[in-house]
N, C-alpha and C positions, 0 to 999 in steps of 0.2 A: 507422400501419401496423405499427408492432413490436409493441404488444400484439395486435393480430389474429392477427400469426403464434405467436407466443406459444399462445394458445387453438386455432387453428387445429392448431397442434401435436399440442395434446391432443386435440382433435376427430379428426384423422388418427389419430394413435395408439391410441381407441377405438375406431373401425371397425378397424383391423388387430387390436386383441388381442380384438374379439370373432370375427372369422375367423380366428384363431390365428397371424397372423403376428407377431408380438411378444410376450415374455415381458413380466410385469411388469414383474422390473428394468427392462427395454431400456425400458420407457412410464416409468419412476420417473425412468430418468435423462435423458430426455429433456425431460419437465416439467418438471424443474426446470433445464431449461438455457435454456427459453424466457422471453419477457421481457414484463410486461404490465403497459400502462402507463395505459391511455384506456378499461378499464371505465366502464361504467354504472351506478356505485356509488348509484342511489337504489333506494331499499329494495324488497324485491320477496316474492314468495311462492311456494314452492313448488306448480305446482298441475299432476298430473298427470287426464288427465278419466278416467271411468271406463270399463271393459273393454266395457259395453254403449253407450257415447254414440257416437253415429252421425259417420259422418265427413264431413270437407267435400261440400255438395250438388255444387260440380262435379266431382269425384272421383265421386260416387256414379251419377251422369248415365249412362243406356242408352244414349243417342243419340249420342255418340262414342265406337265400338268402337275396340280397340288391333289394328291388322293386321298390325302387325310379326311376329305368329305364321306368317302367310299369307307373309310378305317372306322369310322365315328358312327355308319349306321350297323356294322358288324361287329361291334364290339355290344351295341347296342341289340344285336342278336333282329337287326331287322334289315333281313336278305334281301329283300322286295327292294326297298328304298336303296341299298345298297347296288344292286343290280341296276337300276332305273342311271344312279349316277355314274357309274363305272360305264353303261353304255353311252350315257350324255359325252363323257371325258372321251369316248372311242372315237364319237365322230367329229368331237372337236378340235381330237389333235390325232388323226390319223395314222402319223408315222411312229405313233406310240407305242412303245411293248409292253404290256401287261407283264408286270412281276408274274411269278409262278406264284408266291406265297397269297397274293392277292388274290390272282384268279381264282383256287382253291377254297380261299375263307370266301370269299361270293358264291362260289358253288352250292357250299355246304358242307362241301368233303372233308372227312374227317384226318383232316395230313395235317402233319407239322411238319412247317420250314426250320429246320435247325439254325440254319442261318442266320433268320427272321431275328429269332430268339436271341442267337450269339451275339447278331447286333443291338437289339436294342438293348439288352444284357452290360454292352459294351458301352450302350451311351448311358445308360443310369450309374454305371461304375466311375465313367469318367466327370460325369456331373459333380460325384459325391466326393472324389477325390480332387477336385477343384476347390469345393466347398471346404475340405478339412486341410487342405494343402498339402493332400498326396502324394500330387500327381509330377511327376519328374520329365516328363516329354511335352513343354508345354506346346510344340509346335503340331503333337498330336494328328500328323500325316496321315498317318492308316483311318483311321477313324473321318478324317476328312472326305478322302475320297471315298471309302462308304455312305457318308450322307450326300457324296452328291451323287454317287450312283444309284441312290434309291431317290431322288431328288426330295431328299427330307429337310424343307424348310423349317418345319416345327423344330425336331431335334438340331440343327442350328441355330435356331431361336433361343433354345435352350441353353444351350451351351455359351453364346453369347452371354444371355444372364447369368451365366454359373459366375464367369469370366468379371461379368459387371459386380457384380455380387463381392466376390474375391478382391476387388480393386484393380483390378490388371486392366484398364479400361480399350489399352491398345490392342488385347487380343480380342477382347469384347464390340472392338471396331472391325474385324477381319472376321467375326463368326455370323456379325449383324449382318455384314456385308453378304458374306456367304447366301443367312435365310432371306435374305431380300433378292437374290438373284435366282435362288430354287421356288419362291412362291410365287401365287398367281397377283397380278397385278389388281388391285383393289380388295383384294383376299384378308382375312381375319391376322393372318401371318405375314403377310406382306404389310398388312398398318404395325404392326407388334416389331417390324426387322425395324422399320420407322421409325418406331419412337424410341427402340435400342439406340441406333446409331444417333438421334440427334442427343440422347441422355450422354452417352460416352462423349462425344466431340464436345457438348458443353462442358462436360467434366476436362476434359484436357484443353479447357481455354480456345478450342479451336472452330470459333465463333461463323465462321464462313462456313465450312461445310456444313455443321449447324443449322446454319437457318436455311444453308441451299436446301437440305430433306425438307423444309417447310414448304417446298413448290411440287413436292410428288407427290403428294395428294393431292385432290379437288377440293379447288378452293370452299365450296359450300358442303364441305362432308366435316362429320363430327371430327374422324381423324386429323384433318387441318388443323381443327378448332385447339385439341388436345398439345400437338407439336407447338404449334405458339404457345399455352399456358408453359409448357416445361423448358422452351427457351427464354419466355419471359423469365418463369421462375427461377432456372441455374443463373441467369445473368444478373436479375434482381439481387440475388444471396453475393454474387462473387461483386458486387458492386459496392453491397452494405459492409461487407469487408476490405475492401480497398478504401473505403472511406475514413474507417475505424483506422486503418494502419496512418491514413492522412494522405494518401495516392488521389486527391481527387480530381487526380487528369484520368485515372486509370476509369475511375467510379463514374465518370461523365461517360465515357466510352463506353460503359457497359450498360449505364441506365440509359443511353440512346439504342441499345439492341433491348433490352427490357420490354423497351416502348414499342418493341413489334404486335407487344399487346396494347391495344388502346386504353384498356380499364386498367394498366398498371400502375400498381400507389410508386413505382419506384422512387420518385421524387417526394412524394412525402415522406417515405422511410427513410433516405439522405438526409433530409432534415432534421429529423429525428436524431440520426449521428451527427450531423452540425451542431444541434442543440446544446445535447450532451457534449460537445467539447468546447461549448461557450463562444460559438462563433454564429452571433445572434445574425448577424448581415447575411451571410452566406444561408444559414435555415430559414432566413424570410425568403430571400429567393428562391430556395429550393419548392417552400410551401407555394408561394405564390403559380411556380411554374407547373405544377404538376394537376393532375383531374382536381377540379375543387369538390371538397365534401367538409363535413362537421369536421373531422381528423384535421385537415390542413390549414383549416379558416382556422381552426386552434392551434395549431400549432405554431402559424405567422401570427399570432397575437404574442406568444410566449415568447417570438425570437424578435418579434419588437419591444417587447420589453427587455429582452436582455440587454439589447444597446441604448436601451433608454428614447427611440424614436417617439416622445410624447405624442404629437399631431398625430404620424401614422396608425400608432398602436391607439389613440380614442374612435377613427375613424374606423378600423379595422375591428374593434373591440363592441363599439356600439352602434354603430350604425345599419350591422347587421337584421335585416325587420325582422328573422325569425333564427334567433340565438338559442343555441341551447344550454341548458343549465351549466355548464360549464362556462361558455361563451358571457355568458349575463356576469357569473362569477369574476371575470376576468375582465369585462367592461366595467363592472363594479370597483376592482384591484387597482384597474388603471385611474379613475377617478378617483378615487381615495390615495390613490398616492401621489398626485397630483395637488390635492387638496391639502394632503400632510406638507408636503413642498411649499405650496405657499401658507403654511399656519406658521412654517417656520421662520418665512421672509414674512410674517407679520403683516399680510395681502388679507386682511381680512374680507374684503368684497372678495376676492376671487374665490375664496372659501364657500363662503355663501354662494355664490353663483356655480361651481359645483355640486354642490349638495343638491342646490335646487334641480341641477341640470338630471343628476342620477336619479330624484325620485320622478324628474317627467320620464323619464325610461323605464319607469316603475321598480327602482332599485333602489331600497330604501336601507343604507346599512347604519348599524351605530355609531361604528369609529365616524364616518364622516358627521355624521348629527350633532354629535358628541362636540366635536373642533367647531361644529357652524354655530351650536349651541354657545361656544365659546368666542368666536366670532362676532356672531350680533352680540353679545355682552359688551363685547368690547366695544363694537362704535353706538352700545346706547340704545340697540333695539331688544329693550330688556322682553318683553313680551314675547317676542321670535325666540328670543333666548330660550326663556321659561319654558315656551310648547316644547324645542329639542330636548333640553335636559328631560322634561317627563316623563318624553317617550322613549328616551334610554337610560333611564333611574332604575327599571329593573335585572339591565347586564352592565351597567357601569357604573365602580363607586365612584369615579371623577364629575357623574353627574347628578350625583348627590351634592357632591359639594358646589357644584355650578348653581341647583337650585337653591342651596342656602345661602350663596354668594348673592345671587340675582335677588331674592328676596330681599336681602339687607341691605344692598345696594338703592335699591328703589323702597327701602325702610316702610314696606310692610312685612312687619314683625308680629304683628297679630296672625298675619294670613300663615306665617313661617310658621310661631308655635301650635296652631290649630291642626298644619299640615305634620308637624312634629312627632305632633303626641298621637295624632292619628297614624300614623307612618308605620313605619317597621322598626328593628331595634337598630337598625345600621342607621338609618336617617335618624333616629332618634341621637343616638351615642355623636355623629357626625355634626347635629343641632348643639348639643352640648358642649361640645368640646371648642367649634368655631363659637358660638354665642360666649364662652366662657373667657376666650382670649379677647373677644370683645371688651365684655366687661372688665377685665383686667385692664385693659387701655385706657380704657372711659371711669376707671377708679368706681362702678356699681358695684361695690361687694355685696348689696342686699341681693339686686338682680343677681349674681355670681351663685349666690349659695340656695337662688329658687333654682336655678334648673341644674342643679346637682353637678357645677360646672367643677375639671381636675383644680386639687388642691385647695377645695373649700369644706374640706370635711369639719364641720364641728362647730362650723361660722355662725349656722343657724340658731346654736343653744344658745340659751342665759347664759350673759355673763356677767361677772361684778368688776369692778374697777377702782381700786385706791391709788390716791394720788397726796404729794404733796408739793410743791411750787416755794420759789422764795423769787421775789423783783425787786430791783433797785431804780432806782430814776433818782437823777443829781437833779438839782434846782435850787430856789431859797430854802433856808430850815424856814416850816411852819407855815411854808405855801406850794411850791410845787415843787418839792424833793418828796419821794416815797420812798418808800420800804416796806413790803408787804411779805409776809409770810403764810402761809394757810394750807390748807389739806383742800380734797376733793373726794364724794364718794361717789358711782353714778353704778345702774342697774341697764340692761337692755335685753331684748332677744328679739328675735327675727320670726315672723309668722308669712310663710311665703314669699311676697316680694313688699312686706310693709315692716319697717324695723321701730318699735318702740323702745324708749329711752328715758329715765330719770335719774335728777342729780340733784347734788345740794354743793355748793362752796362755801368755806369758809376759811377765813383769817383775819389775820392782826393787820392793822395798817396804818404805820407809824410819821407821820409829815417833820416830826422836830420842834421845836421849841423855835417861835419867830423872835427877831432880833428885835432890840430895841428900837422903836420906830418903824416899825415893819409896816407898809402899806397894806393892811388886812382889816377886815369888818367895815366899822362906821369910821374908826379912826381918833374913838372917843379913848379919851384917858383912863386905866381902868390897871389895879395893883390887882386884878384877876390873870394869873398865864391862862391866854387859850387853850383850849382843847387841844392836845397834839397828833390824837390817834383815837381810832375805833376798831372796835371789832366789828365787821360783817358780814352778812351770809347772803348768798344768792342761790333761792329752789331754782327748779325748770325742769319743762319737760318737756321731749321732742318725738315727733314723727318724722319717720321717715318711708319714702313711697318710690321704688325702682323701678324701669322700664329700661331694655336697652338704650330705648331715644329718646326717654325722660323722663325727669324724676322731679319729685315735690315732697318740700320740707316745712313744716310748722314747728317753732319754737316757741314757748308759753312760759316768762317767768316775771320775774320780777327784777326792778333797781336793786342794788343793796340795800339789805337790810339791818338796822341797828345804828345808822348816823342819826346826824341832827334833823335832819329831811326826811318825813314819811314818805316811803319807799310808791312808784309808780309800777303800774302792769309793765310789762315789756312781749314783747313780740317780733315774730319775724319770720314772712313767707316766703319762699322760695321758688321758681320754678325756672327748670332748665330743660332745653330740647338741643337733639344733635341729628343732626343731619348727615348726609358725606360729607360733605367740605365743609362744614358751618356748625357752629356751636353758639346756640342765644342762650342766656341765664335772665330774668327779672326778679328782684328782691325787694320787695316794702315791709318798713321795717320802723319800730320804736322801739329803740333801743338807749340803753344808760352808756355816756362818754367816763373814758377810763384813766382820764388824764391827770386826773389830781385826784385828793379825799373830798374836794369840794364839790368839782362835776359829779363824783361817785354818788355821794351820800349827803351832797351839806356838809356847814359847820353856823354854827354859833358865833355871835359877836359876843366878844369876851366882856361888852361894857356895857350894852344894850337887851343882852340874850336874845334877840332877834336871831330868827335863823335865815337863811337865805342857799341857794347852791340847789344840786339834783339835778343834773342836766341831762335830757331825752332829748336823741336824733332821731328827727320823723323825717322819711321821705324814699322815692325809691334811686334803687341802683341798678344800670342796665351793663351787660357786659357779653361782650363778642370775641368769638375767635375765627376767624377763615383759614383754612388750611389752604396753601396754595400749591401747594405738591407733598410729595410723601413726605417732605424732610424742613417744609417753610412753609411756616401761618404768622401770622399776625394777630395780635390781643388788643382789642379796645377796651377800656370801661369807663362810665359816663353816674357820674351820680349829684342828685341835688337834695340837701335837704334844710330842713327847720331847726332852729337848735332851740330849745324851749326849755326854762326851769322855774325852780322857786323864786320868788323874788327876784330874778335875772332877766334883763334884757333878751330881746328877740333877737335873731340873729339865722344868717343864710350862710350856706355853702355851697360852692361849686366845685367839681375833684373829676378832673378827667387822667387820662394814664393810658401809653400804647406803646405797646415791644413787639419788637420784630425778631422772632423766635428758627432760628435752625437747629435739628434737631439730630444729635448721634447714638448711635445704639452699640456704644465699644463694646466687647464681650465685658459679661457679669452685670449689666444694666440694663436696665428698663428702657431708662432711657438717661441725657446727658442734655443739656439743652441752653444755647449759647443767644446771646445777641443785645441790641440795645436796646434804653428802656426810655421814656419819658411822662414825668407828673407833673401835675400841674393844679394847686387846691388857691382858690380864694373864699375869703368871707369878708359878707358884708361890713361885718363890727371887730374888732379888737379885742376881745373876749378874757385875755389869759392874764388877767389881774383878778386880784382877791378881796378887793372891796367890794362894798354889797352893790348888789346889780350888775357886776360880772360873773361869769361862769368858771374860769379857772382852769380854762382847754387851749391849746394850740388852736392859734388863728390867726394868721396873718392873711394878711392884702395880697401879698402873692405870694409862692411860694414855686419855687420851678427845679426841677429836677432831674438830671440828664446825665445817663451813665449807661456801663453794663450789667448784665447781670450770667453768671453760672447756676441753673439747677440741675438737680440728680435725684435718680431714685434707685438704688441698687435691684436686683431681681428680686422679681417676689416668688411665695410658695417656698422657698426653703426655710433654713431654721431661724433666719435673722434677715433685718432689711435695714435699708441706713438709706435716709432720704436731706437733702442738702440744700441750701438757698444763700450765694451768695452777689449782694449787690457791690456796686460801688459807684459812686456820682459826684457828679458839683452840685453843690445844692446856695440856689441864691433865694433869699426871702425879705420879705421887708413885710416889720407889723408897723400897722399904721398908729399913729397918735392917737388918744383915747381918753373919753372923760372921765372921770377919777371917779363919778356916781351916775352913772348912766341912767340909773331911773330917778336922779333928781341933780339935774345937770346943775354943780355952782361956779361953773366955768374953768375950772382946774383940769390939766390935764398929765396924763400922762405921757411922757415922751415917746415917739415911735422909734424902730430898730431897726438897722439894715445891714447884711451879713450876707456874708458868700464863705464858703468853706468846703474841700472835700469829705465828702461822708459816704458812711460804710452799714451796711446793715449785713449780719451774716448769722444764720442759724443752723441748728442741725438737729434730726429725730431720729430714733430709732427704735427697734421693738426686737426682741429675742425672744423664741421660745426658751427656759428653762425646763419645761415638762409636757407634757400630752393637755395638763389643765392650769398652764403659769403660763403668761405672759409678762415678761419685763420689760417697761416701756422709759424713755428719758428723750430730755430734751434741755436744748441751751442755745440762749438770744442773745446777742449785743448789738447795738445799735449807736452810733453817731451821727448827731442831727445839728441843726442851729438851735434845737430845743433841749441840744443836751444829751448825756448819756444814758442811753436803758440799756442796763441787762434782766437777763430771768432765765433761770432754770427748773426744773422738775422732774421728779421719778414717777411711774405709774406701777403699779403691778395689778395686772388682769386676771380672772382666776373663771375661766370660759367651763362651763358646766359639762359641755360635751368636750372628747378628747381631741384634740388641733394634731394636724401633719407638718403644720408651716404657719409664716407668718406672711401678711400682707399690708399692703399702704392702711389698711382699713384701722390697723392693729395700733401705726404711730400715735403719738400722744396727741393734743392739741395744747394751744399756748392759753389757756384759762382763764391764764393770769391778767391777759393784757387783754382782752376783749370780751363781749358778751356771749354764752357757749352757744 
């Protein structure tokens, strides 16, 4: 019974969409809601008879007229019209007998047929007991022959649909039968017996006789027209169900009877259930095969994408010149995932050549702009880049960060923070955060803490800084052996991206007591011991000026102060630019050598009181870095300068130095950073004696230098950071011979030195938060040279005005001790 209603379904819903009560859709969805299960799956044939083949002989039969015409004007209470046709029926079937009851109601006469009555009495009872499922004699004999002895087609008609109605489709075929044989041929009950018997035989799967009632009407009469929409339609349903179960030999057999309509979607609605069972091959065929409309051209798009047909489905998707919004969608979908396809084989042209492809078909979507955006970035057409990311900066945050990217990239940084600060607070916060891990790389903690980058809270206040340091340096007592001890104070705070800085040093600086006959001063005999130590102090003050791409530093102080040597200005300019791959620094600079008490500050001739010593290096230093991928650059530095002092010979230096640096980032580091190193310093003169008209510095003739080096920076922004430098080398040098009084040569000289040795330089710094406004900072150096052993250590503690989250490289100490700040 459930497949009957099933078809029954469609059979109904073809007679309403050929009388216009139902849209397609409303038949589409209904068909496919019904359920067919007990087809008469053996093989059958299409066979519709031709427009001229004569119709059934009892259908065609004179001798039983339809009088229902004659009933319909007397009921109508209109005798006239009624008479007119009952005489028409006289002469057209002659051998006819007028019922009694008829003849009567024509009359006028006021009689009643009991009969009349009894019967039709008899067919409204039997209707209703049909209907309620009454009725126990369904073969209803008596009653049969009554209706054909009044040759009452209507009340067969009827009874047939009771029959239809009820589901019993087989008696529903023997009543159809019936009112088709008692009506008049082309009669209102005669198209009605019609379109019974082809509803029932499509409901019973019995497709031939079917579409044979499609040849007893005239071809060009509505009624034709009607019997094809309801065989179309039961066949349509019962085919969309045979599909559904997966029968689709059965489903083809029946959407080839479907197709007795021309305008049937059959074939696009099979598609539709290929779709839905993901058998994308089979629903392009079906689409493609069937009337083409917007529905089907969509729906072979969707079943080419199911199997991934690229070619087909761009051709099929876009090529169409009048798409509908749907269709543009779906030409769109296929392009863009086309495009995602090759972002992810890293096909950047084909990217772009996409993109470009969908906006000539005026389909301009984000995702894809977004990728192409990302695309031209990649091979360098930063400008192409830029216009995509703009124009999808307001639906994607990925192309926020493509624009901060592309900006930095092509290091206009001006144009970034002007767009920044103008922007909205997501490009702002997004500026900040990448600008901030910049600077974190690039060690700008000034820049870091102007644009409110994470983990620099507090960076910007005043802060103070005490310190105290102790150095050793082995050499002779009373010429180039030190010992120094001293403290440090310094002040700074930060005002946007300019950081201001003052300090004072000071300490003891003890050389030893020289030996007897020590080669120091004139050389004059004198029961005076030399001066062994001073105390001295170095001011200074610094600017500092950040940029992400560069920064510039002035230093303003002075020599030590408090030797035997009135103290000289000192200075020292800075400036550094970075690039992508490239990092320049230039420094010119006069600055005090830190190598002995005599370069520092002077000493006094212990026999003479002559003073002599103070030495200031003038001149500039140039230094580079290339990065040659993410993880390997290279370091040049290149410096010449003047060695100039009191009383002391003039003197040159040359210092160049290049490591080849790889770089690891283990977890809990910044970074880790391996590779070899090579130096290389000459000078003119021989400098590192203590008679007057030397200076009292390292200075050999050559001096060459060739090892590894380890550095490290532990992570920054938390509560502690530990930063590391260790070297290790051969180091070969040779000082040259030297006149014993350089500025008044009496032909004596000193002997020259030649040495090769392994040597080691290794340091370490670090910084701790103790509190929100403590910083404790330390530091420790040792070094092994041809010149001998240095070490030095130092404490600092910081006390930062505003409250600190973390500490950073900015926070480590510096070595004070051993150079100018």
């Amino acid at each position: 019974m459930g497949s009957r209603n099933a078809v029954w379904a469609g059979v109904t819903l073809g007679v309403v969409a050929a009388v216009g009560g139902f849209s397609s859709a409303a038949q589409d969805g209904l068909y496919r809601s019904a359920q067919l299960k007990s087809l008469d799956r053996r093989g059958f044939e299409l066979t519709v008879p031709s427009p001229n083949e004569q119709a059934p002989e009892s259908a065609a039969s004179g001798e039983n007229p339809d009088p229902s015409g004659v009933w319909y004007h007397v009921r109508r209470q209109d005798l006239r019209s009624a008479r007119t046709e009952l005489e028409r029926l006289k002469e057209e079937y002659p051998s006819w007998r007028v019922p009694p009851d008829l003849s009567a109601a024509v009359s006028g006469k006021p009689t009643i047929d009991v009969a009349a009555d009894r019967y039709q009495q008899r067919v409204d009872a039997t209707v209703e007991a049909i209907g309620n499922g009454t009725l126990l004699d369904r073969s209803i004999a008596g009653l049969s022959e009554l209706v054909e002895a009044r040759s009452d087609s209507g009340a067969a008609e009827r009874l047939g649909r009771a029959f239809e109605d009820a589901e019993e489709f087989g008696l529903a075929v023997e009543w159809f039968d019936r009112a088709l044989a008692l009506a008049v041929f082309g009669s209102d009950q005669y198209v009605a017996a019609v379109y019974g018997l082809v509803r029932a035989h499509s409901v019973l799967g019995q497709w031939d006789r079917a579409t044979y009632y499609a040849g007893v009407l005239p071809p060009d009469s509505e009624g034709r027209e009607v019997v094809v929409q309801i065989i179309s339609g039961a066949a349509s349903s019962a085919a969309s169900e045979a599909a559904k179960t997966g029968d689709w030999l059965l489903a083809e057999k029946l959407a080839a009877i479907a197709e007795i309509n021309e305008a049937s979607q059959i074939r696009t609605d099979l598609g539709w259930v290929a779709l839905d069972a993901g058998d994308g091959v089979r629903a392009a065929s079906l689409f493609e095969a069937g009337p083409q409309s917007e529905e089907s051209r969509y729906g072979r798009i969707l079943a080419l994408g199911e199997y991934k047909a690229d070619t087909e489905l761009f051709l099929a998707a876009c090529e169409q010149p009048d798409r509908s919004a749907r269709q543009s969608q779906a030409c769109g979908d296929a392009l863009a995932e086309r495009a995602a396809s090759a972002y992810e084989s890293e096909d950047w042209a084909e990217v772009i050549s996409l993109d470009v492809a969908a906006r000539g078909l005026g389909l301009v979507r984000d995702d894809m702009r977004l990728i192409s955006g990302w695309s031209n970035y990649r091979q360098g057409n930063y400008n192409a880049a830029l216009q995509a990311f703009e124009e999808t900066v307001g639906s994607e945050t990925d192309a926020v960060e493509g624009l901060i990217q592309t900006y930095m990239t092509t290091g206009r940084y001006d144009e970034l923070e002007a767009r920044a600060l103008a922007g909205d607070a997501r490009f702002l916060a997004m500026y900040r955060e990448k600008m901030g891990e910049l600077a974190l790389i690039r060690k700008r903690s000034v820049f870091a803490s102007s644009v409110l980058a994470p983990n620099t809270e507090g960076l910007s206040e005043p802060a103070i800084t005490l310190g105290a340091f102790v150095r050793d340096k082995t050499g002779a007592s009373g010429a180039d052996r030190l010992t120094w001890q001293g403290g440090a104070i310094s002040a700074s705070t930060i005002v946007g991206k300019h950081k201001f800085s003052l300090g004072l040093e000071a300490g003891h600086l003890h050389v030893g007591t020289p030996g007897q006959g020590a080669a120091i001063g004139s050389l004059q005999p004198s029961g005076v011991v030399p001066d062994a130590g001073a105390v001295l102090t170095m001011p200074w003050g610094r600017w500092d000026f950040e940029e992400i791409d560069r920064a510039y530093s002035v230093t303003i102080g002075t020599t030590p102060i408090g030797g035997d040597v009135a103290p000289l200005p000192a200075i020292e300019l800075t400036a550094e630019r970075n690039w992508e791959s490239f990092i320049g620094a230039i420094s010119m600079r006069a600055t005090p050598r830190m190598d002995s008490l005599l370069a520092m500050s002077g000493r006094q001739d212990a026999a003479t009181r002559a003073t002599w010593g103070r030495v200031v290096e003038v001149g500039p230093e140039v230094r580079a870095i290339a990065l040659l991928n993410q993880n390997l650059s290279i370091s040049v530095n290149a410096e010449v300068n003047l060695l100039r002092g009191h009383r002391v010979a003039d003197n040159t230096h040359v210092g160049t130095s290049a490591s080849l640096t790889y770089e690891l980032k283990p977890s809990g580091f910044d970074y880790v950073r391996v590779g070899p190193s090579y130096g290389f310093d000459h000078y003119a003169h021989n400098a590192n004696f203590f008679t007057i008209g030397h200076g009292g510095y390292y200075s050999p003739k050559a001096s060459h230098n060739l090892g590894a080096f380890i550095d490290f920076l532990t992570l920054e922004g938390g509560k502690w950071v530990v930063a590391g430098r260790v070297t290790a080398a051969w180091q070969y040098s040779v000082e040259a011979p030297a006149a014993r009084f350089p500025l008044d040569d009496d032909g004596t000289r000193f002997q020259g030195i030649t040495q090769s040795q392994f040597g080691t330089d290794s340091m370490v710094r670090s910084a701790v938060l103790l509190g929100p406004n403590l910083v404790l900072g330390g530091y420790a150096r040792v070094s092994h040279a041809p010149s001998g052993r240095d070490f030095a250590a130092g404490l600092t503690l910081t006390i930062p005005f505003g409250a600190r989250t973390g500490v950073s490289s900015s926070d480590l100490p510096h070595f004070s001790d051993r150079s100018w700040p």
